[in-house]
C-alpha positions as CSV (number, residue, x, y, z in Angstrom):
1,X,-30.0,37.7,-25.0
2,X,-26.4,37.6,-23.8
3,X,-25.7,36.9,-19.8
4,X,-24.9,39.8,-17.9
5,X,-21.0,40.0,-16.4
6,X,-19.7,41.8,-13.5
7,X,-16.2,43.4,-12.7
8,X,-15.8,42.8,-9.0
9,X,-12.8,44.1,-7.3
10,X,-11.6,42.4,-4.2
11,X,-13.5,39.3,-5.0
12,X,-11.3,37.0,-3.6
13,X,-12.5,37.3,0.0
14,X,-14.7,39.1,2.4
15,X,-17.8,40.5,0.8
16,X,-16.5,40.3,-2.4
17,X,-16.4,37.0,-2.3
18,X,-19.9,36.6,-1.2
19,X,-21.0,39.1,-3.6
20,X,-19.2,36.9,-6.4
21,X,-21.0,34.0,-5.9
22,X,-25.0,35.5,-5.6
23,X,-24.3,36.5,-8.6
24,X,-23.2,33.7,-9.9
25,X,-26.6,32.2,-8.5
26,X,-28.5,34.8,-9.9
27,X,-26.5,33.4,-13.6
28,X,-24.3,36.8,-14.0
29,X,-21.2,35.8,-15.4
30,X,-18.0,37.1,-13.3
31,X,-14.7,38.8,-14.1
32,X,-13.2,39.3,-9.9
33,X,-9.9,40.7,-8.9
34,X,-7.2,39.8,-6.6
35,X,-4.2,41.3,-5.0
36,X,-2.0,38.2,-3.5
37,X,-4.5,35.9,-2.9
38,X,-4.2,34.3,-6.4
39,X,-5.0,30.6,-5.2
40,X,-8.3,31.3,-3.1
41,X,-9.1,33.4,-6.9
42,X,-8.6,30.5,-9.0
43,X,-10.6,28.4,-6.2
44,X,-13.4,31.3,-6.3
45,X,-13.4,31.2,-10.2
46,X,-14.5,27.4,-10.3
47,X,-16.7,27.7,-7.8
48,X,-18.4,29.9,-10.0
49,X,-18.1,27.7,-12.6
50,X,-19.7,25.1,-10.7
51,X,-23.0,27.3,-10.2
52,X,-23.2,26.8,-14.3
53,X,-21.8,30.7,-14.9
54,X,-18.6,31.7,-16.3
55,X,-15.5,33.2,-14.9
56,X,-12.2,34.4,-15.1
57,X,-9.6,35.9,-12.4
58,X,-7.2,38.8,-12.7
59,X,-4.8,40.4,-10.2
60,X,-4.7,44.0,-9.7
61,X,-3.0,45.9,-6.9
62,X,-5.2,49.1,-6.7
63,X,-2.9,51.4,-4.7
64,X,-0.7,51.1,-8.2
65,X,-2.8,53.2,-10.0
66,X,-0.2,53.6,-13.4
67,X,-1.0,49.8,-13.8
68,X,-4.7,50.4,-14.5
69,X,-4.0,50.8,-18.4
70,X,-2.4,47.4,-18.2
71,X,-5.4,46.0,-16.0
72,X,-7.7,46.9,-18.8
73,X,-6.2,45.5,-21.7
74,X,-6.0,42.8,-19.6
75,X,-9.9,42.7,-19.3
76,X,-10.5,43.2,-23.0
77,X,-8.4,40.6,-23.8
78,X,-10.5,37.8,-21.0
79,X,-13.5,39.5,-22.3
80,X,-12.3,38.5,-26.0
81,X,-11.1,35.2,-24.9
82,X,-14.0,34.3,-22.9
83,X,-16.9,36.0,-24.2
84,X,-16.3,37.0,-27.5
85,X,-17.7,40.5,-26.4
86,X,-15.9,44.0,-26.1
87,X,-17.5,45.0,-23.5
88,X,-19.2,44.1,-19.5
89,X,-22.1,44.9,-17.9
90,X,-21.4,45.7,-13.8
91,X,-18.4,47.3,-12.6
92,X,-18.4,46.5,-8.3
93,X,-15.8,48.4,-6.6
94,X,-15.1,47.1,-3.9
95,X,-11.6,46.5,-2.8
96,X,-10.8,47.7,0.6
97,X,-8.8,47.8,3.5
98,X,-9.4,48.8,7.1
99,X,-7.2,51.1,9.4
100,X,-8.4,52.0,12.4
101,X,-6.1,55.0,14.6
102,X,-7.5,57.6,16.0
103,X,-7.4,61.1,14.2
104,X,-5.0,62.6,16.6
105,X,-2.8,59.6,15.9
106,X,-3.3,59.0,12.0
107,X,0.0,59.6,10.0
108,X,0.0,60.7,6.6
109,X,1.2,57.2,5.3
110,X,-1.9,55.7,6.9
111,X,-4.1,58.8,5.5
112,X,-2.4,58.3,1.8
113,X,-3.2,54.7,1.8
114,X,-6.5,55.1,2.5
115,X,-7.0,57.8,-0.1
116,X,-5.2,55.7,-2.9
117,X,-7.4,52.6,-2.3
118,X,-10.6,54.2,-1.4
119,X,-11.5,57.2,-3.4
120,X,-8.3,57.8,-6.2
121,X,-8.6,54.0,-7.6
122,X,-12.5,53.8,-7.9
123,X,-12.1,57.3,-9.4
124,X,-9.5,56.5,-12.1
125,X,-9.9,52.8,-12.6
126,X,-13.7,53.6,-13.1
127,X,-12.4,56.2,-15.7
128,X,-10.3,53.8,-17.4
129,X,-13.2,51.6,-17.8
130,X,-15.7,53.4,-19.3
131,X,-15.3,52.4,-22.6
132,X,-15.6,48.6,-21.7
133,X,-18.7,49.4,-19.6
134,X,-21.5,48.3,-21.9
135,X,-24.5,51.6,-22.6
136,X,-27.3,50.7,-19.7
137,X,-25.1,49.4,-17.6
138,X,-24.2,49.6,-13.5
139,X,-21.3,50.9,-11.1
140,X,-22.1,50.0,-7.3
141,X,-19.5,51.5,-5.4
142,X,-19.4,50.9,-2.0
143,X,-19.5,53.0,1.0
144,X,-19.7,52.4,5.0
145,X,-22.6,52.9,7.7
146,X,-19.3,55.1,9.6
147,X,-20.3,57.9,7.1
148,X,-23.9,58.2,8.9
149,X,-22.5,57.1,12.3
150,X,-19.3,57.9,13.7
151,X,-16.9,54.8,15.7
152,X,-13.8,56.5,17.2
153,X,-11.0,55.7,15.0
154,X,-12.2,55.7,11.4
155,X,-12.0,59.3,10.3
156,X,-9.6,59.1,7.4
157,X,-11.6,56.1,6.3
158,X,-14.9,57.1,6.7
159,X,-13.5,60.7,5.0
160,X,-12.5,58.6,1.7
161,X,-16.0,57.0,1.8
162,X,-17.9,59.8,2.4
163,X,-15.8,61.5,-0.8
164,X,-17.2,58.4,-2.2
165,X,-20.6,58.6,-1.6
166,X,-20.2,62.8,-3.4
167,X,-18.3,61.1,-6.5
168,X,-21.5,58.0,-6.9
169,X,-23.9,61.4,-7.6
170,X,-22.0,62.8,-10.4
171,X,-21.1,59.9,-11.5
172,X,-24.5,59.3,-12.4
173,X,-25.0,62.8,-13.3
174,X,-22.4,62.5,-15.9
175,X,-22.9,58.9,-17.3
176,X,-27.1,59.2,-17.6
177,X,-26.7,59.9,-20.7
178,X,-25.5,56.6,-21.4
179,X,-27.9,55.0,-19.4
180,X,-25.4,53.9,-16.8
181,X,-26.9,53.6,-13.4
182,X,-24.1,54.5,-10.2
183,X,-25.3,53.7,-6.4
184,X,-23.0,53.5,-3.4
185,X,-24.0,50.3,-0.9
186,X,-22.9,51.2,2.3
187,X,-22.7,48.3,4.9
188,X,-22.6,48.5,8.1
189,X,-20.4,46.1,10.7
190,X,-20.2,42.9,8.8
191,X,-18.5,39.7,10.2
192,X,-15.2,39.5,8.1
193,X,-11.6,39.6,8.3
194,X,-11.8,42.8,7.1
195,X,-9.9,45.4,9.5
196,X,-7.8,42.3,11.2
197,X,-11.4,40.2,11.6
198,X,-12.5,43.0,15.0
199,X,-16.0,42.4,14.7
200,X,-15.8,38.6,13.5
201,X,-13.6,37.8,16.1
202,X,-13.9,39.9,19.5
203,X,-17.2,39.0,21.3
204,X,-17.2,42.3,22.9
205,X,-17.4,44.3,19.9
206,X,-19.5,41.7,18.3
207,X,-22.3,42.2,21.0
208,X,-21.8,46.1,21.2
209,X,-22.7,46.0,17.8
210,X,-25.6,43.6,18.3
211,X,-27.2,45.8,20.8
212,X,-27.3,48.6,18.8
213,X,-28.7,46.7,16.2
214,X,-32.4,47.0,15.7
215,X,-32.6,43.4,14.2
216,X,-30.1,42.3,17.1
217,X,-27.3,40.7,15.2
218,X,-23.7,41.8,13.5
219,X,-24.3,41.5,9.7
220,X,-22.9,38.3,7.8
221,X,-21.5,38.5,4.3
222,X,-24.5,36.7,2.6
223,X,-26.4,40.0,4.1
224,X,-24.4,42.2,1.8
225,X,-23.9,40.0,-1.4
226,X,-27.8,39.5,-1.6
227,X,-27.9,43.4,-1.8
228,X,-25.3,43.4,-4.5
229,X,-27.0,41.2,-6.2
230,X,-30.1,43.1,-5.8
231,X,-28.6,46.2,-6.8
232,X,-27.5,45.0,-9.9
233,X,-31.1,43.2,-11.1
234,X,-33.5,44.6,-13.7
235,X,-35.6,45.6,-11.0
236,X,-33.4,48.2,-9.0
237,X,-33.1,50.3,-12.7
238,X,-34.8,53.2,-11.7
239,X,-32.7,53.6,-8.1
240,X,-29.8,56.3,-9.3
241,X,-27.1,58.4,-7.4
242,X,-28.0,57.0,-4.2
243,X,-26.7,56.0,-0.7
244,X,-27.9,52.8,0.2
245,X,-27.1,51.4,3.6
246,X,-27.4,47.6,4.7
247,X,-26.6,47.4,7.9
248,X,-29.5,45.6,10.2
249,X,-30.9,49.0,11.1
250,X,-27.1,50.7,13.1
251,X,-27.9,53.4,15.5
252,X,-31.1,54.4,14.7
């Protein structure tokens, strides 16, 4: 039987990084994207490689949506190249960016930005990669703990993910009948850079969101990557069109 691969978007830092290398560990092979960060990629990719699985880096800006033909014959032609197969297994989207501004204070620019990264690139790049997405396959898309809970500041994010979280149920509506499974992982705070590093990096936030914590701690990336991982083993198959949410037990 052929090893599994994995389309990771973002995979270059954060929790796409960590999600990268689990499943690496777990023997997935890897295809991750990148957006600048093309030397931490190519550091990333033999990491990989050192865990005894295979992988291969592309860059891909997803707010330029009319480059997403280009993107994919790019991953046909790795998948050629590297594989010798037509097709992959996992598709993980997960690129991301955080703005916080309040909703009286968001500008459209801000609110666009959002949109075109969250919800119109893992619409139409998931689109454009259908036909590489092998019959009894995955998507994971991912979502955020602020669509259960609400943080002052993150309503035009949390709106995108929650549009997200609608879109992961038809999605598996519609591709069932190719025996593709779609869930939406939705993390809660989670010590990153992401958003400028706030939770990683300001004790005050970190311990607000440790004592509202039931297990008493801010989440750490190997938290999240484990549940990637997880999500996308033989053993979660039956698990379809949901919400997931890893985040230590937020605001219960």
């Amino acid at each position: 039987m052929s090893k599994k691969i994995a389309l990771v978007t973002g995979g270059s830092r954060g929790l796409g990084k960590n999600a990268v290398l689990k499943l690496a560990e777990q023997g997935i092979d890897v295809i991750l994207t990148y957006n600048s960060q093309r030397e931490e990629a190519e550091s990333i990719v033999r990491e990989i490689e050192a865990k005894g699985a295979k992988a291969a880096a592309l860059q891909l800006n997803v707010v330029e949506s009319q480059g997403f033909n280009a993107f994919v014959a790019q991953v046909k032609s790795v998948l050629e190249k590297v594989w010798q197969r037509g097709n992959f297994d996992f598709l993980v989207n997960n690129a991301g960016i955080g703005i916080n501004a309040p909703f009286a204070e968001t500008t459209e620019e801000q609110f666009d930005l959002l949109m075109n990264i969250h919800l119109k690139a893992p619409f139409f790049l998931t689109q454009k990669l259908l036909p590489l997405i092998a019959d009894g396959g995955r998507i994971l898309n991912v979502s955020s703990g602020l669509t259960r809970f609400c943080l002052p500041g993150y309503a035009a994010y949390s709106a995108m993910k929650g549009a997200m979280e609608v879109l992961t149920r038809y999605q598996a509506k519609e591709l069932g009948v190719r025996g593709i499974v779609v869930n939406i992982l939705a993390p809660g705070a989670i010590e990153t850079d992401f958003g400028g590093g706030t939770v990683r990096d300001n004790q005050q936030v970190n311990q607000y969101v440790a004592n509202n914590t039931a297990l008493g701690r801010v989440g750490l990336p190997d938290d999240i990557g484990g549940m990637i991982a997880m999500l996308l083993s033989e053993q979660s198959g039956w698990a379809n069109g949901q919400r997931i949410e890893a985040s230590g037990g937020m605001f219960l």
